[in-house]
Residue frames as a rotation matrix with the C-alpha (Angstrom) as fourth column:
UNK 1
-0.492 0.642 -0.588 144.30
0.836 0.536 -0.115 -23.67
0.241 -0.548 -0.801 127.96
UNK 2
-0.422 0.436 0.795 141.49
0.280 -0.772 0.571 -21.51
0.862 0.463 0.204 128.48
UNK 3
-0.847 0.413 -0.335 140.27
0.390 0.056 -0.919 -20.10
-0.360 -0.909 -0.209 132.26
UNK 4
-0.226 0.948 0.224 136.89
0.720 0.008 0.694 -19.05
0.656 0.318 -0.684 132.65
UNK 5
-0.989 -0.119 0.087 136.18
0.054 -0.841 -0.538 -15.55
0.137 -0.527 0.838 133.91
UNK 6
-0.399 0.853 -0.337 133.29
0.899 0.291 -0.328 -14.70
-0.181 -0.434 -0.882 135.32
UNK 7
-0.350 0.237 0.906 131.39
0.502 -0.769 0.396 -11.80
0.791 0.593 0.151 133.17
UNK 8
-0.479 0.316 -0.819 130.63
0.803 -0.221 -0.554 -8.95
-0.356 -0.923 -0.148 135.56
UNK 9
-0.922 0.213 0.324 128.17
0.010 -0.823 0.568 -6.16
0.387 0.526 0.757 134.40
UNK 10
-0.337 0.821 0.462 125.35
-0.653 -0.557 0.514 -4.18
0.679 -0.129 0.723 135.96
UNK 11
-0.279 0.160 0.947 125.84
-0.960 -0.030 -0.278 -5.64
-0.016 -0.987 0.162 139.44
UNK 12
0.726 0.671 -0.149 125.17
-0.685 0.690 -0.235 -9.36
-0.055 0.273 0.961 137.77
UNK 13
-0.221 -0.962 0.160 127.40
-0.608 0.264 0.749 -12.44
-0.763 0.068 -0.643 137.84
UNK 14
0.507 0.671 -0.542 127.21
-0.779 0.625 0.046 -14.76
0.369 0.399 0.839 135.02
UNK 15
0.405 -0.009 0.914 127.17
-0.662 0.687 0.300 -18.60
-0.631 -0.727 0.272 135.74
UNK 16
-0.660 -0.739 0.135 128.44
-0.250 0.386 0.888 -21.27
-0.708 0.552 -0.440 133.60
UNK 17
-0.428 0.877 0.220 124.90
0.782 0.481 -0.396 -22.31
-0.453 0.003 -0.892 132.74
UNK 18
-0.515 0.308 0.800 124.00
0.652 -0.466 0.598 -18.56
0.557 0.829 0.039 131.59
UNK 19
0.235 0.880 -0.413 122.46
0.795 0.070 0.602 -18.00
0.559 -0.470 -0.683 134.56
UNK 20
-0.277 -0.416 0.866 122.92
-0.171 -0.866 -0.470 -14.43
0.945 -0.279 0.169 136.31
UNK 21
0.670 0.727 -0.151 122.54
0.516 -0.309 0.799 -13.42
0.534 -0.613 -0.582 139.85
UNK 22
0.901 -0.327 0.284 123.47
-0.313 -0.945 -0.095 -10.86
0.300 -0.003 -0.954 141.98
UNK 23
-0.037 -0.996 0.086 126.75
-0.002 -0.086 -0.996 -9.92
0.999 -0.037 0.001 142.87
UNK 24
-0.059 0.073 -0.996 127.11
0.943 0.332 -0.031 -10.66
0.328 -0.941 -0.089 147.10
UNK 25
-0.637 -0.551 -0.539 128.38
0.716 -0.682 -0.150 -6.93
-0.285 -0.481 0.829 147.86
UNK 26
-0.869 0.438 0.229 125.84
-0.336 -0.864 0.376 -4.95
0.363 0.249 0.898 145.75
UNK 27
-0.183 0.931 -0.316 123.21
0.255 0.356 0.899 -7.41
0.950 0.084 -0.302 146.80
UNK 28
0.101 0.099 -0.990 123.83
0.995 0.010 0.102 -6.62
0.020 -0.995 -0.097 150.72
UNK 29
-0.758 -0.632 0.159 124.11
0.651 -0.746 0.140 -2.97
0.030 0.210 0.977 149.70
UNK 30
-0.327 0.907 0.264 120.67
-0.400 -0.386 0.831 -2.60
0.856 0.167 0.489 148.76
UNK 31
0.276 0.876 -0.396 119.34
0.312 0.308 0.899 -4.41
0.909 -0.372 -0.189 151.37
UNK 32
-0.099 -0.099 -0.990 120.92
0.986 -0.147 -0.084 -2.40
-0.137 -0.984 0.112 153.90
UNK 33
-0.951 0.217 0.221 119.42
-0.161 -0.956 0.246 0.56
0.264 0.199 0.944 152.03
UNK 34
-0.295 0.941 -0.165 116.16
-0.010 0.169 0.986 -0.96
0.955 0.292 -0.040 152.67
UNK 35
-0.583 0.221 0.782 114.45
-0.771 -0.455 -0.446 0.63
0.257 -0.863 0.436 156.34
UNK 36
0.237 0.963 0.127 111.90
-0.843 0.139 0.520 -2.11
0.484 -0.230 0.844 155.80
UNK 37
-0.301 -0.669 0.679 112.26
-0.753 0.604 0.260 -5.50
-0.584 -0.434 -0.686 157.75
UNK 38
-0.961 -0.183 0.206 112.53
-0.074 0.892 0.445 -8.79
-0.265 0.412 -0.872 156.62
UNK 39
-0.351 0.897 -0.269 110.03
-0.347 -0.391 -0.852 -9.62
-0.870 -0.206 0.449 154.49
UNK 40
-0.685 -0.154 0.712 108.36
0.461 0.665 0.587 -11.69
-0.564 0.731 -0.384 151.38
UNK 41
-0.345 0.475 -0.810 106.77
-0.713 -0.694 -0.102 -10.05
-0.610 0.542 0.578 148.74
UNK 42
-0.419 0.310 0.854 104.04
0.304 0.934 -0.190 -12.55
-0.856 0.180 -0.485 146.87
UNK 43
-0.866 -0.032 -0.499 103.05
-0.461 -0.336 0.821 -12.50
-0.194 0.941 0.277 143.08
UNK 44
0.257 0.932 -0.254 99.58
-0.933 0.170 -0.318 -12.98
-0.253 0.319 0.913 141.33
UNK 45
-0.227 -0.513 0.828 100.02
-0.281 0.848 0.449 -16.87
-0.932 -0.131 -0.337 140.91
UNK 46
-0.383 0.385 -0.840 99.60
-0.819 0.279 0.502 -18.96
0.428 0.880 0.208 137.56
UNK 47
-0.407 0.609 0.681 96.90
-0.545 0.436 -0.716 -21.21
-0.733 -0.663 0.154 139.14
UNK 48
0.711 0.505 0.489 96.69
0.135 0.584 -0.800 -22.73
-0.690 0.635 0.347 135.34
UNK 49
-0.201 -0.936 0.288 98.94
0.579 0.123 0.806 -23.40
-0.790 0.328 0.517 132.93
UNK 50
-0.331 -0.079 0.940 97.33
0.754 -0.622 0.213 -21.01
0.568 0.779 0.265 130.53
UNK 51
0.356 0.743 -0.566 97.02
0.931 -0.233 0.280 -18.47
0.076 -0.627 -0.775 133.02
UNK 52
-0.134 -0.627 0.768 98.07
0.618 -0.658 -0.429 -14.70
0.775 0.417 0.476 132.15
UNK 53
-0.763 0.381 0.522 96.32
-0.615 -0.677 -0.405 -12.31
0.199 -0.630 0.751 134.51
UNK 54
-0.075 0.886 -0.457 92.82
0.734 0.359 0.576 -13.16
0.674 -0.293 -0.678 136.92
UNK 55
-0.111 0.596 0.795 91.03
-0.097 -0.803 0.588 -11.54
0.989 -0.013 0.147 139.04
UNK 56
-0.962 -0.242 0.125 90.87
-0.110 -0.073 -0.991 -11.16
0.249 -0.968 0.044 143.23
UNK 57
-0.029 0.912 -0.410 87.20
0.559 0.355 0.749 -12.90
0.828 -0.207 -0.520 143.93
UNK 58
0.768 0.626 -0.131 88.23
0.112 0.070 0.991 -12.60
0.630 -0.776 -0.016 147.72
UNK 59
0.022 -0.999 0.031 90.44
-0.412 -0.038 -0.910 -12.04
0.911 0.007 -0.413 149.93
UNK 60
0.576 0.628 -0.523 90.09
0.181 0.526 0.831 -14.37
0.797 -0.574 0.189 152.89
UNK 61
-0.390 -0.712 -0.583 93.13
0.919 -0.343 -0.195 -13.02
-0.061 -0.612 0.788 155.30
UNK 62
0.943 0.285 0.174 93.31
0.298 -0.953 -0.052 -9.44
0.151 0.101 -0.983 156.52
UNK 63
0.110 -0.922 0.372 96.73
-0.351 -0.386 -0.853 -7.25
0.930 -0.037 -0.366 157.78
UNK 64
-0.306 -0.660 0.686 98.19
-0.863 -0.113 -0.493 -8.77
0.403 -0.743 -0.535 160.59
UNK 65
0.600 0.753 0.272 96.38
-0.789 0.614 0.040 -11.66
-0.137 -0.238 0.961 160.21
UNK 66
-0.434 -0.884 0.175 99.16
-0.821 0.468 0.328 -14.69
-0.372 -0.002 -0.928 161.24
UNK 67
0.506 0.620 -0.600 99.09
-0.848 0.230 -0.478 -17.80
-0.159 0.751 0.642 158.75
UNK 68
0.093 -0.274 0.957 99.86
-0.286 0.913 0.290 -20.94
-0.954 -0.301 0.007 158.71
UNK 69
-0.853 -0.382 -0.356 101.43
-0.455 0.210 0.866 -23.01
-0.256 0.900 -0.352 155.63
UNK 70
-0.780 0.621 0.074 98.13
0.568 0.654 0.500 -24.48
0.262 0.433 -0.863 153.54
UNK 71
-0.217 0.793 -0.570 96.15
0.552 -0.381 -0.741 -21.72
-0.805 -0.475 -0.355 154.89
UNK 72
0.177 0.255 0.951 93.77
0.951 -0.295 -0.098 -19.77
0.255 0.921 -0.295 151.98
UNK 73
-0.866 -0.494 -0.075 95.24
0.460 -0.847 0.266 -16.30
-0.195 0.196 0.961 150.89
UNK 74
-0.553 0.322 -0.768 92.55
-0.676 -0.712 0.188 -15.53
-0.487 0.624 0.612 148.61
UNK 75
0.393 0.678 0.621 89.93
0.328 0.528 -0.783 -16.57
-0.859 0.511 -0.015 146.18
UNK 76
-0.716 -0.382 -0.585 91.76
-0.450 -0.387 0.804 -15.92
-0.534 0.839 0.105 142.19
UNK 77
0.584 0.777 0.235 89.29
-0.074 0.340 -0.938 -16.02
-0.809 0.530 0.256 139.24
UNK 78
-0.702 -0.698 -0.140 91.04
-0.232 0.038 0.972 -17.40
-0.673 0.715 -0.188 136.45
UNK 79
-0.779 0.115 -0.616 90.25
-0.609 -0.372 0.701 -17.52
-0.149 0.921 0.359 132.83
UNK 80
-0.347 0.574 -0.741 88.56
-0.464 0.582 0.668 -20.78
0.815 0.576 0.065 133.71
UNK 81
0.310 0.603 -0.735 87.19
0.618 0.460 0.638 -21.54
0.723 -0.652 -0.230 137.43
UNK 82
0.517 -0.311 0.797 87.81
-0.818 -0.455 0.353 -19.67
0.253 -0.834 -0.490 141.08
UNK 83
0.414 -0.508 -0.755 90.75
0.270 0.861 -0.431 -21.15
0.869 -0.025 0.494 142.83
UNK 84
0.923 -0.339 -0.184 91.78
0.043 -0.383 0.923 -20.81
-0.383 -0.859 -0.339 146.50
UNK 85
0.241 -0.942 0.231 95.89
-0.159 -0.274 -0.949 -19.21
0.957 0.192 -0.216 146.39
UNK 86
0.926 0.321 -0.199 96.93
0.075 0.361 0.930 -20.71
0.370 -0.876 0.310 149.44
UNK 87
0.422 -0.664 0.618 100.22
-0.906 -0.289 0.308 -19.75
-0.026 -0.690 -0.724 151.81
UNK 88
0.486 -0.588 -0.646 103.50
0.197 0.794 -0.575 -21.88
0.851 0.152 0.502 151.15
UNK 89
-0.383 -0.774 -0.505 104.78
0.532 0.262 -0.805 -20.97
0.755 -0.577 0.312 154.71
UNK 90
0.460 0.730 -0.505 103.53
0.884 -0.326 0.334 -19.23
0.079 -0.600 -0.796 157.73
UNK 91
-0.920 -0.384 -0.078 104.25
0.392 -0.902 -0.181 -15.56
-0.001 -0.197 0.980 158.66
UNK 92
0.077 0.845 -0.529 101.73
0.537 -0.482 -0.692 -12.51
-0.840 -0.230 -0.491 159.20
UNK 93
0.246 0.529 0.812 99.70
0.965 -0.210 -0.155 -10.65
0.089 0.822 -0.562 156.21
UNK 94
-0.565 -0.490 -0.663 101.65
0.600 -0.796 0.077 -6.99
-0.566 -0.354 0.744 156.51
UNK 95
-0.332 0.257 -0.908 100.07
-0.539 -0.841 -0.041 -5.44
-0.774 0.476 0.418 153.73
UNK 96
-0.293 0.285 0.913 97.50
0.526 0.845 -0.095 -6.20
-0.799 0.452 -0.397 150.99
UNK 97
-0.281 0.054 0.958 98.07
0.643 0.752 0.147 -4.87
-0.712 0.658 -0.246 147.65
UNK 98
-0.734 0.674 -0.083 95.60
-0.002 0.120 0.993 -5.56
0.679 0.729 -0.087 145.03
UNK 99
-0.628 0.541 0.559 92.24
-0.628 0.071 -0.775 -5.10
-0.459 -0.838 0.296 146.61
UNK 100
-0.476 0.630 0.613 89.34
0.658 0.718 -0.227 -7.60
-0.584 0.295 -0.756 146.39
UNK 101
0.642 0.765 0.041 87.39
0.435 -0.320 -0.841 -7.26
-0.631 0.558 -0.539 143.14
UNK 102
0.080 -0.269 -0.960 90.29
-0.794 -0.599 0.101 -5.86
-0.602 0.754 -0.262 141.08
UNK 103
0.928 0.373 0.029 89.82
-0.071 0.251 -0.965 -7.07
-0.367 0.893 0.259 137.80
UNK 104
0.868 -0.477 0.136 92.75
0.297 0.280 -0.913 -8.56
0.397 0.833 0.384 135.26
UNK 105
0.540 -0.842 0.013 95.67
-0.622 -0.389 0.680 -8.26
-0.567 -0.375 -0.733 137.58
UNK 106
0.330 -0.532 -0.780 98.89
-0.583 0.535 -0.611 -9.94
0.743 0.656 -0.134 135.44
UNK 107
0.788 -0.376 -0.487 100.87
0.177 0.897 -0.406 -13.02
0.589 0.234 0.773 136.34
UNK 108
-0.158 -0.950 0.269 103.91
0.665 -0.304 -0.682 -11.94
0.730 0.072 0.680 138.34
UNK 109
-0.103 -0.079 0.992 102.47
-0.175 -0.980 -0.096 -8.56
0.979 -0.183 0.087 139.48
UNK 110
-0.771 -0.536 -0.343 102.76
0.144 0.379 -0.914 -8.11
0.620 -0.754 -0.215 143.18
UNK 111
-0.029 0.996 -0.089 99.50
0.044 0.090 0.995 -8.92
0.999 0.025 -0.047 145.64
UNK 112
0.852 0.477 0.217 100.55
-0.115 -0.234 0.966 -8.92
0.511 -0.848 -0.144 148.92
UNK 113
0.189 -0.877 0.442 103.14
-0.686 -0.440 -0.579 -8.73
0.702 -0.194 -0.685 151.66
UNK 114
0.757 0.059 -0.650 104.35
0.357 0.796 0.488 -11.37
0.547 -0.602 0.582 154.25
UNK 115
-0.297 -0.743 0.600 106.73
-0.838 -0.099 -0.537 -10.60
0.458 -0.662 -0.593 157.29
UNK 116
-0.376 -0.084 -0.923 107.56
0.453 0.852 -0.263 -13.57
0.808 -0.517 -0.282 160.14
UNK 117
-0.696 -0.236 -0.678 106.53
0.709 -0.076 -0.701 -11.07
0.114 -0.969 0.220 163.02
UNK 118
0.281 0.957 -0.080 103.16
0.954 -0.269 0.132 -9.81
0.105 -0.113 -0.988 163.88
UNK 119
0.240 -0.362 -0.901 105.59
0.602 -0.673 0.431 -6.52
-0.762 -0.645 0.056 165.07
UNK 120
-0.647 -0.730 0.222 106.81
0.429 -0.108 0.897 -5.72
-0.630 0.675 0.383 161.75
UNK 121
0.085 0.913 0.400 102.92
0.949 0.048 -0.311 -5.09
-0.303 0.406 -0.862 160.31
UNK 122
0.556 0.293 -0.778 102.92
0.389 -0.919 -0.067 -1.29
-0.734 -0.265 -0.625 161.06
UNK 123
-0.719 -0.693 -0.046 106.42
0.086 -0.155 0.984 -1.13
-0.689 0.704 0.171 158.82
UNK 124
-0.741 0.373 0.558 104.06
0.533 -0.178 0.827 -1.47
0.408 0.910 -0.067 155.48
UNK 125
-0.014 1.000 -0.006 101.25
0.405 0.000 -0.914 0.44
-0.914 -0.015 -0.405 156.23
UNK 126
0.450 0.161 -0.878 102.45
-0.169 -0.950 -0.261 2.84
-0.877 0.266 -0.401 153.50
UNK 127
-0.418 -0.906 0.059 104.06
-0.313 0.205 0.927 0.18
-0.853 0.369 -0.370 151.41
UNK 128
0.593 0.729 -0.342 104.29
-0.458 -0.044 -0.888 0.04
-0.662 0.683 0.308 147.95
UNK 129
0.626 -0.669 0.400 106.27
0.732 0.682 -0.004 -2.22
-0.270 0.295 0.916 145.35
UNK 130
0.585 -0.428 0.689 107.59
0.502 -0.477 -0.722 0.99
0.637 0.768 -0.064 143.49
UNK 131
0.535 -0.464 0.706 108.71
-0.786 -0.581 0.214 2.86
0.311 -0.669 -0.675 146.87
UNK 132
0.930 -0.324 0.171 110.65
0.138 0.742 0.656 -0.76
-0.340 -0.587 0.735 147.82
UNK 133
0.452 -0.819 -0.354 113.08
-0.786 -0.553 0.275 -0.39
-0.421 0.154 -0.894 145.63
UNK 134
0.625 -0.059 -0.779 113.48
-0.563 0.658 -0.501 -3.99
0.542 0.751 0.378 144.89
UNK 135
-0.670 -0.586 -0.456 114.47
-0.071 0.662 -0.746 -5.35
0.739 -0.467 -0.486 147.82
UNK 136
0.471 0.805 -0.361 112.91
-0.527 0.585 0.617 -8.03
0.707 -0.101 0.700 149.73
């Protein structure tokens, strides 16, 4: 009879499914390397199913502006119409980005910051995805 180990390598568990994620202990490791507070980091959306990269029309929020779920983020040109990007939960705008007008931002790439506390703003003025470290 055969057990099933769980494959451990480069801080990753695997699942039965194939699926990785972190390991509990290295994942609370980093994030108690991380000065910044709680906090969501949001991605250029795919606002179309053939959507690769668009463009920041607008940005209708500012920093420290507090938001409400359904509330517009932004204006995104995509490949084929402008589309409001609209807030799946409330919290305050900590830090934007991408500025309005930038041009062919990818899928994925990161556009703006969210924290739950209006207090917490001041934390990002100076934030950047590459100084985070990967932790959120």
């Amino acid at each position: 009879m055969m057990r099933a180990v769980p494959m451990m390598r480069a801080g990753l568990v695997a699942t039965g499914l194939g699926a990785r994620r972190p390991r509990a202990p290295l994942f609370a490791a980093l994030r108690r390397l991380s000065s910044l507070p709680s906090h969501k980091v949001l991605d250029m959306p795919a606002l179309s199913p053939t959507m690769t990269q668009g463009n920041i029309a607008a940005w209708t929020v500012k920093e420290g502006d507090e938001i409400s779920s359904g509330d517009k983020l932004a204006e995104i040109e995509t490949d084929k119409a402008t589309v409001d990007f609209e807030s799946i939960d409330d919290g305050v705008v900590a830090k934007i980005l991408v500025p309005e007008g930038a041009q062919d931002i990818p899928v994925g790439q990161p556009v703006i910051v969210m924290v739950d506390d209006a207090a917490d703003v001041a934390a990002f003025k100076d934030y950047s995805p590459a100084s985070a470290g990967g932790a959120a």
